[in-house]
MMTF fields as JSON, N, C-alpha, C and O atoms, coordinates in Angstrom:
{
  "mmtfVersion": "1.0.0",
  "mmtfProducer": "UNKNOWN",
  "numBonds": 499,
  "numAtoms": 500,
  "numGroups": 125,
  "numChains": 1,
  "numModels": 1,
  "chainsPerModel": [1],
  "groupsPerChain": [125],
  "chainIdList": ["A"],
  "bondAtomList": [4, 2, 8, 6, 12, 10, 16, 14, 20, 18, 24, 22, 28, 26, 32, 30, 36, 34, 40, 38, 44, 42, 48, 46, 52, 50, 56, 54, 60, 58, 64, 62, 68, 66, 72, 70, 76, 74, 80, 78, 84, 82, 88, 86, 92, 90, 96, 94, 100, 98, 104, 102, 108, 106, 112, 110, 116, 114, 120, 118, 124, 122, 128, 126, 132, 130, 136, 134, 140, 138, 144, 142, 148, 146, 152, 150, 156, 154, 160, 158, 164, 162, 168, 166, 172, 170, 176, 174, 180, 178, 184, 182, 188, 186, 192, 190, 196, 194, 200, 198, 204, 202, 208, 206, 212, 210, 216, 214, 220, 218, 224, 222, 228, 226, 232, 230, 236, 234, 240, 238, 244, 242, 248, 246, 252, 250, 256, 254, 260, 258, 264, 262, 268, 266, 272, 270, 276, 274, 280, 278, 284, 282, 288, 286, 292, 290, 296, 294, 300, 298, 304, 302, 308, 306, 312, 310, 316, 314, 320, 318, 324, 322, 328, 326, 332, 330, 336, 334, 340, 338, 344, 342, 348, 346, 352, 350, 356, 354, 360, 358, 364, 362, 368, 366, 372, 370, 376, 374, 380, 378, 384, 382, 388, 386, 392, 390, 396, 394, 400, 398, 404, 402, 408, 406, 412, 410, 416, 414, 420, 418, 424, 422, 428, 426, 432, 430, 436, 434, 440, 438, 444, 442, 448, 446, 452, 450, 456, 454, 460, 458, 464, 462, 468, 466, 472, 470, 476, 474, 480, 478, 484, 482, 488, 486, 492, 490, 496, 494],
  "bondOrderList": [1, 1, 1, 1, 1, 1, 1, 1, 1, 1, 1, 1, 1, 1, 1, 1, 1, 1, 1, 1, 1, 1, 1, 1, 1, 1, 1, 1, 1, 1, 1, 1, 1, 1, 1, 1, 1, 1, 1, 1, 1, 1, 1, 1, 1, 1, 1, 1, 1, 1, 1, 1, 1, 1, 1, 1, 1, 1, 1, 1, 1, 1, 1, 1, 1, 1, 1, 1, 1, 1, 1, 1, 1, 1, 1, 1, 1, 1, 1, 1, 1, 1, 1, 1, 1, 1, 1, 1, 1, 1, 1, 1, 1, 1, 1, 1, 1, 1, 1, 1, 1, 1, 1, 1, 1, 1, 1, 1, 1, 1, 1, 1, 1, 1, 1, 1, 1, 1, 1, 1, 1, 1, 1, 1],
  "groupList": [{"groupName": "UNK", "atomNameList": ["N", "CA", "C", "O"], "elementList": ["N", "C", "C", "O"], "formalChargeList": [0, 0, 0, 0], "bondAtomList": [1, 0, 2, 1, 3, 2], "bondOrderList": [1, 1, 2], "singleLetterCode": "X", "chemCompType": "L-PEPTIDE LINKING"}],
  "groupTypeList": [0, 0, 0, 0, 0, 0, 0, 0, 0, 0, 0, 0, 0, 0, 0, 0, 0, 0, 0, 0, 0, 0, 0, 0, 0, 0, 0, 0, 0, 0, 0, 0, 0, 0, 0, 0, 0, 0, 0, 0, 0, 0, 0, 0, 0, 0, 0, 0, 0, 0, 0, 0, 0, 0, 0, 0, 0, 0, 0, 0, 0, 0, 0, 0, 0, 0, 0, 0, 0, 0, 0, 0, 0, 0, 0, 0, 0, 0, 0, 0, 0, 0, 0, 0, 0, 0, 0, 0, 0, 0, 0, 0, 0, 0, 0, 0, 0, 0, 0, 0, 0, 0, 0, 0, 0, 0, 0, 0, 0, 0, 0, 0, 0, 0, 0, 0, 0, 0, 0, 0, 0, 0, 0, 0, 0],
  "groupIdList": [1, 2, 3, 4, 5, 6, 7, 8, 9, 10, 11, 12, 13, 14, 15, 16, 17, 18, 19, 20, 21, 22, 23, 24, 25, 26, 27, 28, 29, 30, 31, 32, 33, 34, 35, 36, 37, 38, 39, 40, 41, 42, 43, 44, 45, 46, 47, 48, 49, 50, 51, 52, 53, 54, 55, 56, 57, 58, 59, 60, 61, 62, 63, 64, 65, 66, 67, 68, 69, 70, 71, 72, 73, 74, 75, 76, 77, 78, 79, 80, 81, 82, 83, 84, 85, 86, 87, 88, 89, 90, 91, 92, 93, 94, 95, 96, 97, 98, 99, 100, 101, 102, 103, 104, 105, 106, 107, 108, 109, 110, 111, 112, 113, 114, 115, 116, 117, 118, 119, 120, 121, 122, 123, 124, 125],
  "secStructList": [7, 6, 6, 1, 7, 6, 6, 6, 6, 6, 6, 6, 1, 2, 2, 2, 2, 2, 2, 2, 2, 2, 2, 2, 2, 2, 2, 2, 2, 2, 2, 2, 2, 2, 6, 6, 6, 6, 1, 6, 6, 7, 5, 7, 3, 3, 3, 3, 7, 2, 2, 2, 2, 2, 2, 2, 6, 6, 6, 1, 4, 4, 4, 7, 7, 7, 1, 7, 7, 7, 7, 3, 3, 3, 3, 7, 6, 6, 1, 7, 7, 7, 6, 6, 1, 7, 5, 7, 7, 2, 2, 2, 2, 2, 2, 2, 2, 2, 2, 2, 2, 2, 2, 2, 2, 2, 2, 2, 2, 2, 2, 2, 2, 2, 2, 2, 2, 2, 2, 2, 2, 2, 2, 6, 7],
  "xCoordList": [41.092, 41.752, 41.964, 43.007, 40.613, 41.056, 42.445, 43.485, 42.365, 43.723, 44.911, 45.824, 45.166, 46.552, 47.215, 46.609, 48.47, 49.002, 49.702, 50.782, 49.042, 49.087, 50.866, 51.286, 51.532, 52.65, 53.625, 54.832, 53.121, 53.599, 54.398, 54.245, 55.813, 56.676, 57.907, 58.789, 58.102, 58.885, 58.665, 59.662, 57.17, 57.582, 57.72, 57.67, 57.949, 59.176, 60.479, 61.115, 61.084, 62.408, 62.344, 63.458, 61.209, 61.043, 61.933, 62.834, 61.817, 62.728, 64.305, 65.143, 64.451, 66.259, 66.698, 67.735, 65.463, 66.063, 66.524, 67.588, 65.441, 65.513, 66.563, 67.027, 67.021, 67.827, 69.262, 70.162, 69.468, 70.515, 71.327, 72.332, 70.031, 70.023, 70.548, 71.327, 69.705, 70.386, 71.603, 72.244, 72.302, 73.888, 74.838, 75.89, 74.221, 74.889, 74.931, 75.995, 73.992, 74.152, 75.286, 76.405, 74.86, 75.925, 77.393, 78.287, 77.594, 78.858, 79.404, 80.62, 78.533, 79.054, 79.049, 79.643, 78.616, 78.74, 79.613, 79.449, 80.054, 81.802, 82.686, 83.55, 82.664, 83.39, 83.736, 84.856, 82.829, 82.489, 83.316, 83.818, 83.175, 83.745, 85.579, 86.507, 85.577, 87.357, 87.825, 88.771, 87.143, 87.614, 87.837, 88.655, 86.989, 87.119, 87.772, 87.663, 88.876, 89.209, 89.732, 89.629, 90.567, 91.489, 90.806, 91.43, 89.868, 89.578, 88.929, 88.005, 89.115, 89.167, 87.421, 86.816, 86.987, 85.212, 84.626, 83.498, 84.864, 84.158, 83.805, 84.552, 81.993, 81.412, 81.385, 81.448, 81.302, 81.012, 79.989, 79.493, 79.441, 78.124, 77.919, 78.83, 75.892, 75.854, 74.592, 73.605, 74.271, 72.991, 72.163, 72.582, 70.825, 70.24, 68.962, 68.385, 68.53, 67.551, 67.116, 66.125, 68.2, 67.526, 66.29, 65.276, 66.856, 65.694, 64.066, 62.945, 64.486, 63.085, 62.646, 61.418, 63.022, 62.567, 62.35, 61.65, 62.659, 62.323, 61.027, 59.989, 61.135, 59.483, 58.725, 57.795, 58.745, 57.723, 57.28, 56.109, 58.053, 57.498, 57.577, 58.017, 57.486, 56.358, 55.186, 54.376, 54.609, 53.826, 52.808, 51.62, 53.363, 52.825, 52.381, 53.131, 50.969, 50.294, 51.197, 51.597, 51.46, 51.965, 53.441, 54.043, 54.048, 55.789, 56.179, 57.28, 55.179, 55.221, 56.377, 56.684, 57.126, 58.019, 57.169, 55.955, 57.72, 56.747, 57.28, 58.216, 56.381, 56.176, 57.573, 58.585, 57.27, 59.213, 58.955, 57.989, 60.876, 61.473, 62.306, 63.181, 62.529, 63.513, 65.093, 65.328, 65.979, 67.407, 67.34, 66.506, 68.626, 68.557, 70.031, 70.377, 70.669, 72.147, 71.905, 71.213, 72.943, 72.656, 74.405, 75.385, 74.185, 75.744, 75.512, 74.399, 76.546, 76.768, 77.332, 78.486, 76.242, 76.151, 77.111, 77.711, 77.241, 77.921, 79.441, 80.022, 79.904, 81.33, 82.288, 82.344, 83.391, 83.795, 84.851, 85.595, 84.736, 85.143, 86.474, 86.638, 87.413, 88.532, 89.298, 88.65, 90.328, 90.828, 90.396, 89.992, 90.718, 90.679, 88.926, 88.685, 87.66, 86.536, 85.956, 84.822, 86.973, 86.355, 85.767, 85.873, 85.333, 85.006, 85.001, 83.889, 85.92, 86.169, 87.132, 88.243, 86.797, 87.542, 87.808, 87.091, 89.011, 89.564, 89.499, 89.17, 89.846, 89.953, 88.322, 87.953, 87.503, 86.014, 85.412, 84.745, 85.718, 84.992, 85.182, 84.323, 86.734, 87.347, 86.583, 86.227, 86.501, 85.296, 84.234, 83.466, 83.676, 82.073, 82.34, 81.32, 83.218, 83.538, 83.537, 82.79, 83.945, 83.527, 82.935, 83.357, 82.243, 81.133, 79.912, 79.336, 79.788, 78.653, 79.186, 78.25, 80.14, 80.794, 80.119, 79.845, 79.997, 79.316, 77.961, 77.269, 77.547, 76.314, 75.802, 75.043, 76.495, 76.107, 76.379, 75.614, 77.312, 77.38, 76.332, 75.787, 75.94, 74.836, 73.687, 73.358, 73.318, 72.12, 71.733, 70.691, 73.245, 72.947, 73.113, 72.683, 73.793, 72.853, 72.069, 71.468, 71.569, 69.902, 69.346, 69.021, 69.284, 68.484, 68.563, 67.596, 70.272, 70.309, 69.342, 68.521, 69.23, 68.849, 67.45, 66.819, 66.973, 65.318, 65.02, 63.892, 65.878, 65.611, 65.747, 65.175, 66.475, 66.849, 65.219, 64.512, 64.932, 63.707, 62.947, 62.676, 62.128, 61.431, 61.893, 60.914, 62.7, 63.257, 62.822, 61.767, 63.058, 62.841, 61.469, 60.906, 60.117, 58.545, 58.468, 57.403, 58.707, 58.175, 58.183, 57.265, 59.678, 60.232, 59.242, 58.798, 58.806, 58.498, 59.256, 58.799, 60.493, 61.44, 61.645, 62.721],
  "yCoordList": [70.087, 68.837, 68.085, 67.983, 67.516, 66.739, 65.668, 65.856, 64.793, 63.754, 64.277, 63.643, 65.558, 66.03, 66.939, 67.665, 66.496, 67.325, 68.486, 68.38, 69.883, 70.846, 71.495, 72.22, 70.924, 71.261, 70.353, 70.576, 69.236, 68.792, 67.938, 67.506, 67.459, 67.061, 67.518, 66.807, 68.599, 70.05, 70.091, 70.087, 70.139, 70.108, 69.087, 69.242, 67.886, 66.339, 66.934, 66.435, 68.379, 68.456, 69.76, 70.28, 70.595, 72.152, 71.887, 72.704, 71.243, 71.426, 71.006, 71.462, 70.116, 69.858, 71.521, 72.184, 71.711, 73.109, 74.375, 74.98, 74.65, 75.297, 75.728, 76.822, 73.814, 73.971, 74.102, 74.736, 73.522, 73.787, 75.402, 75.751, 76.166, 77.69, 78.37, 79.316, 77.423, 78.003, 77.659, 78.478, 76.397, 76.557, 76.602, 75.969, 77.618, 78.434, 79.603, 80.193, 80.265, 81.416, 81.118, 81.63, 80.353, 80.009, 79.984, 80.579, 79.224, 79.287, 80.558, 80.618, 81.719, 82.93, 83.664, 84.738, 83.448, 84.729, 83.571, 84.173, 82.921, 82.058, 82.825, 83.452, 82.895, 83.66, 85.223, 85.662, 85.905, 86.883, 87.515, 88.611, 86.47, 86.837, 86.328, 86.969, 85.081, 85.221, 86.31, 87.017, 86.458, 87.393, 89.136, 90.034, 89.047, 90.293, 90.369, 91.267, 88.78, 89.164, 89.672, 89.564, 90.496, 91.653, 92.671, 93.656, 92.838, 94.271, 94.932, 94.269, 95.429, 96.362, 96.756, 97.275, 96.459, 96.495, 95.509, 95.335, 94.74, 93.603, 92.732, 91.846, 92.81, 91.665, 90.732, 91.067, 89.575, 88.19, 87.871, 87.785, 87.504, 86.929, 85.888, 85.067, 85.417, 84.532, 83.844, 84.564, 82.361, 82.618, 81.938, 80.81, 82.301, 81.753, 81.283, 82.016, 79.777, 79.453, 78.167, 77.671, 77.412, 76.005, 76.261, 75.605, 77.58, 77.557, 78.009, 77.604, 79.059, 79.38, 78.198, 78.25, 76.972, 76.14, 75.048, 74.153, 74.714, 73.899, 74.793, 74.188, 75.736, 76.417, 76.162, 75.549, 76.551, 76.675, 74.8, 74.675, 73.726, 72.408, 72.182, 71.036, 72.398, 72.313, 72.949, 72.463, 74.291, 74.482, 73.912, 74.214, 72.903, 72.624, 70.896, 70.257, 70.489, 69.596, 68.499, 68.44, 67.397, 66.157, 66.238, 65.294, 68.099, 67.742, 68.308, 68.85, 68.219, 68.513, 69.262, 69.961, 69.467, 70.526, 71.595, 71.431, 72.74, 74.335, 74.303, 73.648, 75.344, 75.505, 76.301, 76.038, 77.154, 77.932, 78.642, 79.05, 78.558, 79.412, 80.363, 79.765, 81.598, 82.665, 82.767, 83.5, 81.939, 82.265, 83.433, 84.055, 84.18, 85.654, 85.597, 84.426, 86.129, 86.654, 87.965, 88.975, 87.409, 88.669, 88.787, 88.042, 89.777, 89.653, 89.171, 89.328, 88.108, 86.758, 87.73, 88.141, 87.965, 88.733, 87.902, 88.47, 87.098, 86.096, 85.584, 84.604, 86.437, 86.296, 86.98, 88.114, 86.667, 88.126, 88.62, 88.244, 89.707, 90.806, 91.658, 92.063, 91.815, 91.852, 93.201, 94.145, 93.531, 94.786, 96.147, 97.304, 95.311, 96.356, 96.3, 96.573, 95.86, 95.816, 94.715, 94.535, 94.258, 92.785, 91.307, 91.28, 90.615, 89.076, 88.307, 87.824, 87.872, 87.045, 86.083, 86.483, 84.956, 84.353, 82.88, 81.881, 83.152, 82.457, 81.001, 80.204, 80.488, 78.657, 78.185, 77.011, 79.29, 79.239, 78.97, 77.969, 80.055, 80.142, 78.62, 78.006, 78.501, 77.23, 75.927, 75.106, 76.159, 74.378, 74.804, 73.85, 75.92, 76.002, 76.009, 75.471, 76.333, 76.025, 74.778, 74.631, 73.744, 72.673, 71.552, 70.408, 71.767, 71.1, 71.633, 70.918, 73.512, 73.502, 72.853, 72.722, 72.301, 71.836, 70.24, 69.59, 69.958, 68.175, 68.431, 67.959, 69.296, 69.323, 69.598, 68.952, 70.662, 70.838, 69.454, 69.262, 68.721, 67.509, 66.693, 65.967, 66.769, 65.128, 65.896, 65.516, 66.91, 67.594, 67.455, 67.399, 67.459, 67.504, 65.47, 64.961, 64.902, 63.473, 63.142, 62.377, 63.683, 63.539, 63.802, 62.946, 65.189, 65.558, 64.554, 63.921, 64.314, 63.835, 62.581, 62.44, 61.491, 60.393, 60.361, 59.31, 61.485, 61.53, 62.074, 61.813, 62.905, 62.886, 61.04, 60.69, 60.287, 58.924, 58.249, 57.998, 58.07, 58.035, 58.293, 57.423, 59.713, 59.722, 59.54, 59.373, 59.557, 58.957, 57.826, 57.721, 56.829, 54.781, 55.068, 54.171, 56.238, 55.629, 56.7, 57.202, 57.261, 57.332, 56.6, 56.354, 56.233, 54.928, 53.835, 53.207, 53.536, 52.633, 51.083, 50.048, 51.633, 50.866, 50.419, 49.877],
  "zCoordList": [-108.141, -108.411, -107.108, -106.461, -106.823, -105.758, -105.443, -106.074, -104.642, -104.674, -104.683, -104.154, -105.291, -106.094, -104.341, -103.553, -104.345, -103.609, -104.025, -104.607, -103.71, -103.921, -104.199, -105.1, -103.114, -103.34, -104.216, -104.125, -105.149, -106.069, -105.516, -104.374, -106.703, -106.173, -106.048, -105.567, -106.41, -105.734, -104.23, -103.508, -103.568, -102.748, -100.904, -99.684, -102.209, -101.542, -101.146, -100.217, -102.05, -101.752, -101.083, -101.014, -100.466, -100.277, -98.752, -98.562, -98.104, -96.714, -96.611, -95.832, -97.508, -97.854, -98.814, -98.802, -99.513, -100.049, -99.267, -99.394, -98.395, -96.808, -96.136, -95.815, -95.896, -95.161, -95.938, -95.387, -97.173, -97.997, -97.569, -96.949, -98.432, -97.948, -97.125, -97.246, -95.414, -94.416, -94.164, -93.507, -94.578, -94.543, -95.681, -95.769, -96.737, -97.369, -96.807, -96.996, -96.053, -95.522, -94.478, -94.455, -93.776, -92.754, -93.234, -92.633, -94.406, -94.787, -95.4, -95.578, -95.787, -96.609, -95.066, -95.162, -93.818, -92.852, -91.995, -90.934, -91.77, -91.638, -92.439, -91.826, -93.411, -94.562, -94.387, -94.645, -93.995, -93.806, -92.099, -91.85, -91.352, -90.258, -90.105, -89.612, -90.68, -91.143, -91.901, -91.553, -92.979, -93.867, -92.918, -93.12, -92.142, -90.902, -89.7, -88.864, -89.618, -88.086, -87.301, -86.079, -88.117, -87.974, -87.983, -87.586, -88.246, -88.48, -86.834, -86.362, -86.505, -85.205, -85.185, -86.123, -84.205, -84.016, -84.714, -84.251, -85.656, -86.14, -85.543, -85.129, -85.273, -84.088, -84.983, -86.166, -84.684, -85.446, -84.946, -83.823, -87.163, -86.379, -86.629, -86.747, -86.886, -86.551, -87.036, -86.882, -87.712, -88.311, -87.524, -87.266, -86.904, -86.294, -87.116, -87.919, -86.781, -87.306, -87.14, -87.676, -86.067, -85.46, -84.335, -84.096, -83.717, -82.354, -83.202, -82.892, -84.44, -84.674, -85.405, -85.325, -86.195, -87.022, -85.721, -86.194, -84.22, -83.685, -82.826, -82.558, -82.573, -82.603, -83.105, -82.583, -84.538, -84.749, -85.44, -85.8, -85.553, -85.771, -84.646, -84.734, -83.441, -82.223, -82.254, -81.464, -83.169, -83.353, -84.104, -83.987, -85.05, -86.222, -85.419, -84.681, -85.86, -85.544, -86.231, -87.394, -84.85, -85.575, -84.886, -84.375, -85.032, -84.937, -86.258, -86.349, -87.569, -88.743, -89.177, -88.211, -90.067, -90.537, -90.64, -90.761, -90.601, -91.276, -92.34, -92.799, -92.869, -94.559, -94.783, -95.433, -94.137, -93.948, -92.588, -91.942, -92.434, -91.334, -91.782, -92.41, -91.805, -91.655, -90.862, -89.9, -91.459, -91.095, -91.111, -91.769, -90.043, -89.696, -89.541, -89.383, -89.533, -89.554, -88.483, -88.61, -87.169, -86.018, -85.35, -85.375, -84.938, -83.798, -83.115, -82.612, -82.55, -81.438, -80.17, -80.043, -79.315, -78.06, -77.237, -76.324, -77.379, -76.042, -76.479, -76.012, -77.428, -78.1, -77.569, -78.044, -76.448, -76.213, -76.835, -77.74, -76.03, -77.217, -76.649, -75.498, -77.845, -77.586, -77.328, -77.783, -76.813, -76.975, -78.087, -77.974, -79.054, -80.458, -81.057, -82.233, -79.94, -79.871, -81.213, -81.655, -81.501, -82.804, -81.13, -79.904, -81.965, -81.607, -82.368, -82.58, -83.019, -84.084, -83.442, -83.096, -83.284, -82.713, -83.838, -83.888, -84.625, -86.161, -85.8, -86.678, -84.32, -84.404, -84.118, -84.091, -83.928, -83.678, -84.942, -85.201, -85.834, -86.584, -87.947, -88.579, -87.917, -88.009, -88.085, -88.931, -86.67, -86.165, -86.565, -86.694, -86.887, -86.945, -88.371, -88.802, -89.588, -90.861, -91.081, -92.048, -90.748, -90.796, -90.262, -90.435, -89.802, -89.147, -90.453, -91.272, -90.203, -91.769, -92.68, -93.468, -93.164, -94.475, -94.702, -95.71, -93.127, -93.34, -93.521, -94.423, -92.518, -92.819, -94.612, -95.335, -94.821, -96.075, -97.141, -98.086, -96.92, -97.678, -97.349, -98.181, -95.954, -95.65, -96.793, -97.917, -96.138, -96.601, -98.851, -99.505, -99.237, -100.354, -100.97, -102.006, -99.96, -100.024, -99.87, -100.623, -98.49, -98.528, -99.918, -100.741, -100.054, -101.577, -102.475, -102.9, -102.929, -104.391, -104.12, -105.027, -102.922, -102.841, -102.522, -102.409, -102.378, -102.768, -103.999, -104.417, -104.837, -106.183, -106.908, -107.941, -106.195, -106.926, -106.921, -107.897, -105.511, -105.073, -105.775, -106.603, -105.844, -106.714, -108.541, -109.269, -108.956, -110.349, -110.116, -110.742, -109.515, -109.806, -109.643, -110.271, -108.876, -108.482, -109.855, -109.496, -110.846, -111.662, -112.895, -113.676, -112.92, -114.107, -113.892, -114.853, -112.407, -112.444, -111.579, -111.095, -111.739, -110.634, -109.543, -109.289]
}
């Protein structure tokens, strides 16, 4: 089927989905490390996945987005670390709670308003 783009129009929304993802993860291991900050040896972590997604669309001809990147959830080596051997640091994790919270809002405007998008070029609108 020539002409036809292979990835449909599913995938118009495959990189707002992506990234949705990655700051839901982000927001359940925020969660994950308040919910632990008391607890004695609990490293806090951390989701990494801007440096590998700006890799590899330097790899990709153009600047292009990649098809996918792998968020990873790791211990934050550079957190320090406290008496009772935790790194949870609660007014940290705080600001980094909301800051993902906007992001996650722009991100799901973006979406809804390219679902609008494509709704009016198929109506016709």
């Amino acid at each position: 089927m020539s002409g036809i783009d292979p990835k449909g129009v599913g995938g118009e929304l495959a990189l707002q989905g992506q990234l949705l993802d990655v700051a839901a993860l982000r927001h359940r291991t925020i969660a994950a490390n308040l919910a632990n900050q008391a607890t004695p040896g609990w490293q806090r972590l951390e989701v990494r996945f801007e440096e590998a997604f700006r890799a590899a669309t330097d790899e990709q001809a153009g600047g292009a987005p990649p098809a996918s990147v792998e968020a990873r959830v790791q211990v934050d080596q550079e957190a320090p670390t406290r008496l009772d051997g935790g790194s949870v640091d609660a007014e940290r994790e705080l600001v980094d709670l909301s800051r993902n919270s906007l992001v996650y809002q722009t991100l799901t405007r973006a979406a809804a308003a390219k679902v609008a998008s494509l709704r009016a070029a198929i109506g016709g609108r």
